[in-house]
VEXDREN-2710 file (C-alpha; in Angstrom, 1 decimal):
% VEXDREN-2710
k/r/px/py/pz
1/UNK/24.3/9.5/11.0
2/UNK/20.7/9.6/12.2
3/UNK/17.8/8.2/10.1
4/UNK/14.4/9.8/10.3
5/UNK/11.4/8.1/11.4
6/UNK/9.7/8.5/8.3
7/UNK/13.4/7.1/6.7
8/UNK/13.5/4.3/9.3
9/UNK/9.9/3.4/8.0
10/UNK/10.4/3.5/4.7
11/UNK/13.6/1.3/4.6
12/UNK/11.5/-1.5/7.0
13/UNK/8.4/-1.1/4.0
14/UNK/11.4/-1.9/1.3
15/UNK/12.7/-4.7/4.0
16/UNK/9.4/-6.4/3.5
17/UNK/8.8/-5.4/0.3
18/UNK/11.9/-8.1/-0.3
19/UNK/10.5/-10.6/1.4
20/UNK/7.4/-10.7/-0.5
21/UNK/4.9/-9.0/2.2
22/UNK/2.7/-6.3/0.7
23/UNK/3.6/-2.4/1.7
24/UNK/2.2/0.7/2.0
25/UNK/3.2/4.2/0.2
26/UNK/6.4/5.3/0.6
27/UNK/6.9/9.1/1.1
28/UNK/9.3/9.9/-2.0
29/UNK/11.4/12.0/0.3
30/UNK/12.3/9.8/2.8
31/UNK/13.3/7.5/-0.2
32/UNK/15.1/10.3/-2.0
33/UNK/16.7/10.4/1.5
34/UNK/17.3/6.8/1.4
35/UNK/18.8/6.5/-1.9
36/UNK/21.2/9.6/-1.2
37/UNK/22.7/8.1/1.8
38/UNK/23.1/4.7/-0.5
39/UNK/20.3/2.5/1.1
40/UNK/17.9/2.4/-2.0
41/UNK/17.9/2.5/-5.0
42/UNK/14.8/3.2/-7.8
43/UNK/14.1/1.2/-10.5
44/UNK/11.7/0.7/-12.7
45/UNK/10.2/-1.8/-11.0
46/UNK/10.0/0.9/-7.6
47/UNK/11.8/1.5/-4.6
48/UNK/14.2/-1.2/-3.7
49/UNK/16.1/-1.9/-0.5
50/UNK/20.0/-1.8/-1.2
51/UNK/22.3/-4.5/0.3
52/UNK/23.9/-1.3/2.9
53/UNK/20.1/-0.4/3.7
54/UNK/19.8/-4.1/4.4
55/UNK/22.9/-3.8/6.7
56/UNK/22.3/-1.1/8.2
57/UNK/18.1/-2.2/9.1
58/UNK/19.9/-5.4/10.6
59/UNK/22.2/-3.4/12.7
60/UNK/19.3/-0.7/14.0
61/UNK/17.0/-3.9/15.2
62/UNK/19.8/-5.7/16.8
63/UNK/20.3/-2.6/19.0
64/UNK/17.4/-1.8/19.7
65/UNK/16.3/-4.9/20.3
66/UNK/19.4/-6.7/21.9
67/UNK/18.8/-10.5/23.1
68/UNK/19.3/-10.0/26.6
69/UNK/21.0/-13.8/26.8
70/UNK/24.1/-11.8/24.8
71/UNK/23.7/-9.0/27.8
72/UNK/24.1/-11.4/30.8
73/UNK/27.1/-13.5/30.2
74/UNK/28.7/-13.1/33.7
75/UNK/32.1/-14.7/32.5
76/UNK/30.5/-17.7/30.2
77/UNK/33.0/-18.9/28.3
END
């Protein structure tokens, strides 16, 4: 499975949008897209991040931004 940018955007707006940050617009198809794949939902209250979206935006900026202490281990126990 392969998000969009515009999808990978939109779920980081609803990521902050959670944590209380103000957000732009987000394009109703990428969040259509969103929703169909189970990562938002709408309500009346807008666009909302689901707890998979949350998952899976957790799991895209760990790899793509990996802490390079977890890379180098060389046999640490």
């Amino acid at each position: 499975m392969r998000l969009t940018d515009g999808q990978l955007q939109a779920l980081r707006n609803l990521s902050r949008k959670v944590g209380g940050y103000d957000v732009g617009w987000i394009v109703i198809a990428d969040a259509r897209g969103l929703t169909d794949l189970g990562f938002a939902a709408r309500t009346r209250s807008g666009w909302q991040i689901t707890a998979a979206g949350a998952s899976v935006l957790a799991h895209l900026e760990r790899t793509a931004n990996p802490n390079p202490a977890t890379l180098l281990t060389f046999g640490v126990a």
